[in-house]
C-alpha positions in Angstrom: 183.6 -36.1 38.6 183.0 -39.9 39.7 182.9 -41.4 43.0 186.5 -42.6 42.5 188.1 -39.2 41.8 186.3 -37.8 45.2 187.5 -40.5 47.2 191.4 -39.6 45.8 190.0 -36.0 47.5 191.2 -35.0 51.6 188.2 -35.5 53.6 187.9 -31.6 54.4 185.3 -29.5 53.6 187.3 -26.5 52.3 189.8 -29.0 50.3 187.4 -31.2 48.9 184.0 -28.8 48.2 182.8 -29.8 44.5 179.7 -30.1 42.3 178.9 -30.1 39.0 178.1 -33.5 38.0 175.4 -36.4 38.3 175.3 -39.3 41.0 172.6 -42.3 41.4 170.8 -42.7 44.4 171.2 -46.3 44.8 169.6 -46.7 48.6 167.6 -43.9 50.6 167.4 -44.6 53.9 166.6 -41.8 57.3 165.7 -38.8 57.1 166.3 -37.0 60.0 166.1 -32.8 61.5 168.8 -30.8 60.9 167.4 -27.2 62.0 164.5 -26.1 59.7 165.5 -28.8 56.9 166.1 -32.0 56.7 169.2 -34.5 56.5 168.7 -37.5 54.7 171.4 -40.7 54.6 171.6 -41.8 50.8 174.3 -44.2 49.3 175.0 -42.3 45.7 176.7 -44.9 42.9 177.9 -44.1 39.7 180.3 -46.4 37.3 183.0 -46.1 39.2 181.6 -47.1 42.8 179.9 -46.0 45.8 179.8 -43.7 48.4 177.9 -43.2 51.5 176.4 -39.8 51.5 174.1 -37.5 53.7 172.0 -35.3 51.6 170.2 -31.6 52.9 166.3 -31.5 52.0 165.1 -28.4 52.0 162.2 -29.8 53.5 160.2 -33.3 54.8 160.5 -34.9 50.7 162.7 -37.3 50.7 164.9 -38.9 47.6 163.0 -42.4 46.2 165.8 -45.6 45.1 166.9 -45.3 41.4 166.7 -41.8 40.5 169.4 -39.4 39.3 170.7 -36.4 41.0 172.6 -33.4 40.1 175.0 -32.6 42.6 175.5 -29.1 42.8 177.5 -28.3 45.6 179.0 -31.1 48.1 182.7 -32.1 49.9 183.5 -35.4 51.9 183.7 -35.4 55.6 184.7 -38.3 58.1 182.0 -41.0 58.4 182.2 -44.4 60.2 184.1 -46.4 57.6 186.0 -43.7 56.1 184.8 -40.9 53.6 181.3 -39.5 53.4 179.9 -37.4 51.2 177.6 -34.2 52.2 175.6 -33.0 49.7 174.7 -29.2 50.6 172.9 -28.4 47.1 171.3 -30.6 44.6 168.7 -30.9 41.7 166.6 -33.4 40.5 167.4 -34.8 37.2 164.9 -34.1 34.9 164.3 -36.1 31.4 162.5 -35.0 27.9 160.5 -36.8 25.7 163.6 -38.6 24.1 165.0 -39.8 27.3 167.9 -37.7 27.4 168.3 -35.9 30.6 168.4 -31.9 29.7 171.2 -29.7 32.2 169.2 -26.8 31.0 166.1 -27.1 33.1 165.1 -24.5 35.5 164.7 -26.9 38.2 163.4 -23.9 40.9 160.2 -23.5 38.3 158.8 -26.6 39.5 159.7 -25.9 43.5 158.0 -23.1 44.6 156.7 -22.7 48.2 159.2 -25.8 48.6 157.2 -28.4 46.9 156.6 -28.9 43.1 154.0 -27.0 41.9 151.7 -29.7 40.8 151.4 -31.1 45.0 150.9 -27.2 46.1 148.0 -26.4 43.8 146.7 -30.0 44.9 146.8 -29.0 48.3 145.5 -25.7 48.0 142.5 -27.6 45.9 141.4 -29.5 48.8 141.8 -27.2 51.0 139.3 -25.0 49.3 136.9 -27.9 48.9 137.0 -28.6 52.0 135.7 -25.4 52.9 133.0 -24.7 50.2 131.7 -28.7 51.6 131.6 -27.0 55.1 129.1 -24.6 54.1 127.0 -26.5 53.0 127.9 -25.5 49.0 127.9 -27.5 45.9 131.9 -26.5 44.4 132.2 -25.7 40.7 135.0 -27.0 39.4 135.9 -23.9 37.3 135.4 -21.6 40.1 137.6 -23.7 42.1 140.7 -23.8 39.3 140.0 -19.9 39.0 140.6 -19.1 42.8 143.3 -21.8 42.8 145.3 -20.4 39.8 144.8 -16.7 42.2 145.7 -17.9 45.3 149.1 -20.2 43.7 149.6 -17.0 41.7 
């Protein structure tokens, strides 16, 4: 679906709910609360034109300029100028080694705890550091990758 056929849509949530295709985040701006998660105000672009949008983190990481985003489940809604686009469920678009982006990625792989994997074993790294340094304790790197790896699980 492109930005034109959604804004040919009603701007009702029932009428217009859709997903299923890829959008380009051209500018991320706020990010503000929204109960537990996070609502941030994107305008999403594709070859056919641009719509402003509002997009649900599930929590404080919000979307960077330029990147490509899978929009899973969204529907327009009244916004200052006319339609606006909400964007309940989305995934990052991830690319292989040929540049081709590949639908068949398990994108929830990389998010556990709510954060890619990578950033939460990072964090849990220093945090254990941190600790061994406030005993007084020289850390060993393999002991610290083991306890890691059993902590992450």
């Amino acid at each position: 679906m492109t930005i034109k056929q959604l804004l040919d849509m009603p701007i009702d949530k029932e009428k217009s709910r859709c997903g299923g295709f890829q959008l380009t985040v051209k500018r991320a701006r706020n990010t503000r609360k929204h109960g537990k998660k996070y609502l941030q105000e994107v305008l999403l672009l594709d070859s056919s034109g641009e719509i402003p949008s509002e997009v649900l983190l599930p929590n404080y990481v919000p979307l960077q300029n330029n990147i490509n985003i899978n929009i899973i489940v969204c529907w327009l809604q009244p916004g200052e100028k006319g339609a606006k686009l909400y964007v309940e469920q989305w995934s990052p678009v991830k690319w292989t080694a040929e540049g081709q982006a590949n639908p068949r990625t398990n994108y929830n792989d990389d998010m556990q705890y709510g954060e890619p994997l990578h950033i939460v074993k990072s964090k849990v790294k220093m945090h254990l550091v941190c600790a061994i340094l406030s005993n007084g304790e020289d850390p060993d790197e393999a002991f610290i990758d083991k306890w890691v790896d059993k902590i992450v699980g």
